[in-house]
C-alpha positions in Angstrom: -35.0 234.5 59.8 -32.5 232.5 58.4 -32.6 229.1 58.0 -31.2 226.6 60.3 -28.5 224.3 58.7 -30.3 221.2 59.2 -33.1 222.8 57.6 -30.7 223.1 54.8 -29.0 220.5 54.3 -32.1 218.6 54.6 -33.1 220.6 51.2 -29.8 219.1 49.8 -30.5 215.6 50.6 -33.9 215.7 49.6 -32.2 216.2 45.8 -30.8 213.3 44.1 -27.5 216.2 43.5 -25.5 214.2 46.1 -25.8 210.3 44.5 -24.4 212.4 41.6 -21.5 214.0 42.8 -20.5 211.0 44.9 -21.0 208.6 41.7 -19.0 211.0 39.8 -15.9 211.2 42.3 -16.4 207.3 42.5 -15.5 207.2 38.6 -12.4 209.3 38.6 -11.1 208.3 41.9 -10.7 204.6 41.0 -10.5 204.9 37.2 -6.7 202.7 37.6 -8.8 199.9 38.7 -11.5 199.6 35.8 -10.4 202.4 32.7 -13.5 204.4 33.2 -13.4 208.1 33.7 -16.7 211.2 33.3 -16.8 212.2 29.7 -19.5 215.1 30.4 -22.0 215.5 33.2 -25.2 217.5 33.7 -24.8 216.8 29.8 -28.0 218.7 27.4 -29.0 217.0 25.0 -31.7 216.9 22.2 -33.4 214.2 20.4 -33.8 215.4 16.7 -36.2 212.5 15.7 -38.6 213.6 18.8 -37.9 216.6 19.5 -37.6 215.7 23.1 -34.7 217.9 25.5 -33.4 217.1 28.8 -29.8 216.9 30.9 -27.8 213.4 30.7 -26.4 213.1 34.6 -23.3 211.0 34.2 -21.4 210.5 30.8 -18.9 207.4 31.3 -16.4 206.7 28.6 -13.8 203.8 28.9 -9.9 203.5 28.4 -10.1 202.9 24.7 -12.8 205.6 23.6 -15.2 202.8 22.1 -17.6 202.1 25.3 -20.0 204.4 26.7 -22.5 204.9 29.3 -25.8 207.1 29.8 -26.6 207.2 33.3 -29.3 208.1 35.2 -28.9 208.5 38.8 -32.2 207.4 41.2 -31.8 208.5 44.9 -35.1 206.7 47.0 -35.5 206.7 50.1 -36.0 203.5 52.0 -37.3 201.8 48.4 -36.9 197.9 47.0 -37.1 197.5 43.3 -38.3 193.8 42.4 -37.4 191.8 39.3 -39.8 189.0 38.3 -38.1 186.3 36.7 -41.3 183.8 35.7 -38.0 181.9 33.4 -34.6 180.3 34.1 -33.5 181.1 30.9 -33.2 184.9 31.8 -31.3 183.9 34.8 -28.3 184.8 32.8 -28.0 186.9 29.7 -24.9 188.1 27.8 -26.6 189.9 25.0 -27.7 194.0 25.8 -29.7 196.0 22.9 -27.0 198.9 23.0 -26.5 201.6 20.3 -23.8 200.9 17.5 -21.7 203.5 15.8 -19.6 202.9 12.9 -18.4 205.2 11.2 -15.8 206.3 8.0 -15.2 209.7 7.6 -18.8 210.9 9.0 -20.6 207.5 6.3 -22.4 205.5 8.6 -21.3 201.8 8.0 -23.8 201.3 11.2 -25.7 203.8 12.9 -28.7 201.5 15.2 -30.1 200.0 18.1 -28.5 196.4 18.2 -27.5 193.6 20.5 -24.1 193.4 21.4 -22.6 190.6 23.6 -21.4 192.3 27.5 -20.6 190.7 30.4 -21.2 190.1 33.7 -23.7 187.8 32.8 -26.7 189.1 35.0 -30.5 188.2 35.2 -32.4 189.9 32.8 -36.2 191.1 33.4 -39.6 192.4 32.6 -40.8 192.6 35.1 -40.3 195.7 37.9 -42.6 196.1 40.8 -42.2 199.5 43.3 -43.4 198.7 46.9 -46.1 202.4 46.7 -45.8 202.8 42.9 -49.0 204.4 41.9 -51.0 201.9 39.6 -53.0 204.4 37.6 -49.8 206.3 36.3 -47.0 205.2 34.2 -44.3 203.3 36.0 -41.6 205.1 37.2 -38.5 202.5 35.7 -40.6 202.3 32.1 -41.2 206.2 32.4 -37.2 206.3 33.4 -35.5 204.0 31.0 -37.7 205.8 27.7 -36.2 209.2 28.7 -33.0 207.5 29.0 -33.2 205.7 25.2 -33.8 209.0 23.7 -30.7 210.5 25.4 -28.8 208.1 24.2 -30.0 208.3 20.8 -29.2 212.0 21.0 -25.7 211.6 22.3 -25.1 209.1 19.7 -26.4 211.8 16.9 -24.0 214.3 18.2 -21.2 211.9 18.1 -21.9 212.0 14.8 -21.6 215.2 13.5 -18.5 215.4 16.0 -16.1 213.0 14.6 -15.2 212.0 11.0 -11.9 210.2 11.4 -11.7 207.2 9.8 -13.1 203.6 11.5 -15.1 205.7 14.4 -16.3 203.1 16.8 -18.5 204.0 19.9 -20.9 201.4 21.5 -23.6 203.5 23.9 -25.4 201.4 27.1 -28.1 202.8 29.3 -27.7 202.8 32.4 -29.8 203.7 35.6 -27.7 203.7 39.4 -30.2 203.8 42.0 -29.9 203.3 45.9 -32.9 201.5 46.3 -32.2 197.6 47.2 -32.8 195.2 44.2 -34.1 192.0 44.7 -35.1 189.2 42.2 -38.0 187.0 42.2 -37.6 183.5 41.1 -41.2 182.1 40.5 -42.6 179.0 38.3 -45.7 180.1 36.4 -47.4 177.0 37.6 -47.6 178.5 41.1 -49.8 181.3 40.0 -53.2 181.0 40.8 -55.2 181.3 37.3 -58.3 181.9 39.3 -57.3 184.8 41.4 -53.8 185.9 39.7 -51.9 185.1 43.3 -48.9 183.6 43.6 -48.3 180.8 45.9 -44.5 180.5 46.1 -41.5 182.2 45.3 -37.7 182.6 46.2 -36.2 185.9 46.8 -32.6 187.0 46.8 -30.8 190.2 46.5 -28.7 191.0 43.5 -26.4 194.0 43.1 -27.1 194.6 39.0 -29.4 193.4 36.5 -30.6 193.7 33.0 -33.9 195.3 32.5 -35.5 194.3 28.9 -38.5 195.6 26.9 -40.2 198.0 24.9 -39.5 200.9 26.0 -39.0 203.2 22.9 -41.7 205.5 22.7 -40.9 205.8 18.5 -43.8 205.2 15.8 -43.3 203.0 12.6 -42.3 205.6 10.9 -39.7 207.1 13.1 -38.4 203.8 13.7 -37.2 203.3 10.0 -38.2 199.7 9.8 -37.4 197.9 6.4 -40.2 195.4 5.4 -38.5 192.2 7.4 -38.3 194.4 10.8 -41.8 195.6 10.5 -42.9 192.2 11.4 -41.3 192.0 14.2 -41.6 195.6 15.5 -41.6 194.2 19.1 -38.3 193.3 19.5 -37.4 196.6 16.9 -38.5 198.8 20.1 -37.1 197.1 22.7 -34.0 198.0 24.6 -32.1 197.4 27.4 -30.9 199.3 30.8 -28.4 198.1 33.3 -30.4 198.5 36.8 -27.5 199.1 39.1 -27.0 199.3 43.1 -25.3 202.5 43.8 -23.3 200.5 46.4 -22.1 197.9 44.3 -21.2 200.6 40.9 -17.6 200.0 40.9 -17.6 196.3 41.1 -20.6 197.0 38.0 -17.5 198.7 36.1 -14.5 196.6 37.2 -16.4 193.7 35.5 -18.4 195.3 32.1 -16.4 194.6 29.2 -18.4 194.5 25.6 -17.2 193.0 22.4 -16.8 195.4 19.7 -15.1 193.0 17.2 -18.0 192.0 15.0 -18.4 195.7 14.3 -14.8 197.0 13.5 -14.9 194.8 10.6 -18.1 196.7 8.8 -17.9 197.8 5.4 
């Protein structure tokens, strides 16, 4: 008996295909308005340090060749994703840990994990909590944003062996779209109770993007390539940034992006 088309759409929707195609036609449809445009999608990719394998959904590149993105697209259904922000001084951050590129005639002048300066200027967190997340497994944003770093790092490996002109450029952010609502949670540490861990007071308000900061690169030591000043601080060597963005508010997230490439066009 065949199935009913309700039955099959239904199938469809329950994908997160859909967010994907429509982010997609988003992109090239208003590229006049922002410079963006899809560079690859459903992209394979391979992490040679790893050994890790996957698909990249979305590929962005911008007008000038030099910006990238990595996205991840996150369809949930009825879900709120909320950012602590337990500081004022992450209420708004213009650095990102992005990956650098520089290259001359396939040398590496630069070839890292680094912070770059981007705006908007957007809140930056730690923090994520998923209203019926469960506790006992990995979280689904930390679990997310890793697989996303090590695409990234193999995109930016086979940019490599792709292009040897001379004064190569190409700055890579990671970046998850998502249609769940996102919401941030001012709070003062003081108004947590040390005696049961519950928090008193808070305010609440609804943002459309957001940085999300911390260690998620699942490396060792050893993979990491540390010289003898990064080993000591090997937290902030693993840390890295994604862009958490509202699916609904994605174009306004790429009319206003703009990165500063300057201090690395000048690397010798």
């Amino acid at each position: 008996m065949p199935m009913s088309e309700e039955k099959l759409k239904n199938y469809v929707n329950s994908s997160g295909f859909p967010l994907q195609i429509r982010i997609e036609h988003l992109v090239n449809s208003t590229t006049s308005s922002h410079g963006w445009k899809v560079l690859y999608k459903e992209h394979s990719w391979r992490n040679a340090d790893t050994q890790n394998s996957g698909f990249i959904d979305l590929v962005l590149v911008d007008e000038h060749g030099t910006s990238i993105m990595v996205i991840e697209c996150k369809r949930v259904q009825n879900s709120s994703w909320i950012f602590l922000l337990p500081s004022e001084r992450q209420a708004s951050r213009k650095h990102v840990r992005a990956w650098v590129s520089r290259l001359d005639n396939q040398e590496a002048k630069f070839f890292d994990w680094t912070d770059v300066t981007a705006d908007p200027r957007t809140p930056e967190s730690q923090f994520c909590i998923i209203p019926g997340q469960d506790h006992k497994s990995r979280p689904m944003l930390e679990r997310v944003g890793a697989e996303l770093i090590e695409a990234t790092e193999a995109l930016a490996q086979e940019d490599y062996h792709l292009n040897s002109q001379s004064g190569f450029i190409r700055i890579y952010m990671n970046v998850i779209i998502t249609t769940a609502q996102l919401y941030l949670c001012r709070l003062d540490p003081n108004a947590i109770s040390i005696e049961t861990g519950i928090l008193d007071d808070a305010q609440f308000q609804t943002i459309p993007f957001l940085r999300f900061r911390k260690s998620l690169s699942t490396k060792s030591v050893d993979q990491l390539n540390l010289g003898e000043k990064e080993r000591s601080n090997l937290i902030k060597a693993k840390e890295n940034t994604v862009f958490i963005v509202n699916s609904g508010q994605f174009q306004e997230f790429l009319e206003s992006i703009e990165i500063d490439d300057s201090p690395f066009r000048h690397l010798r």
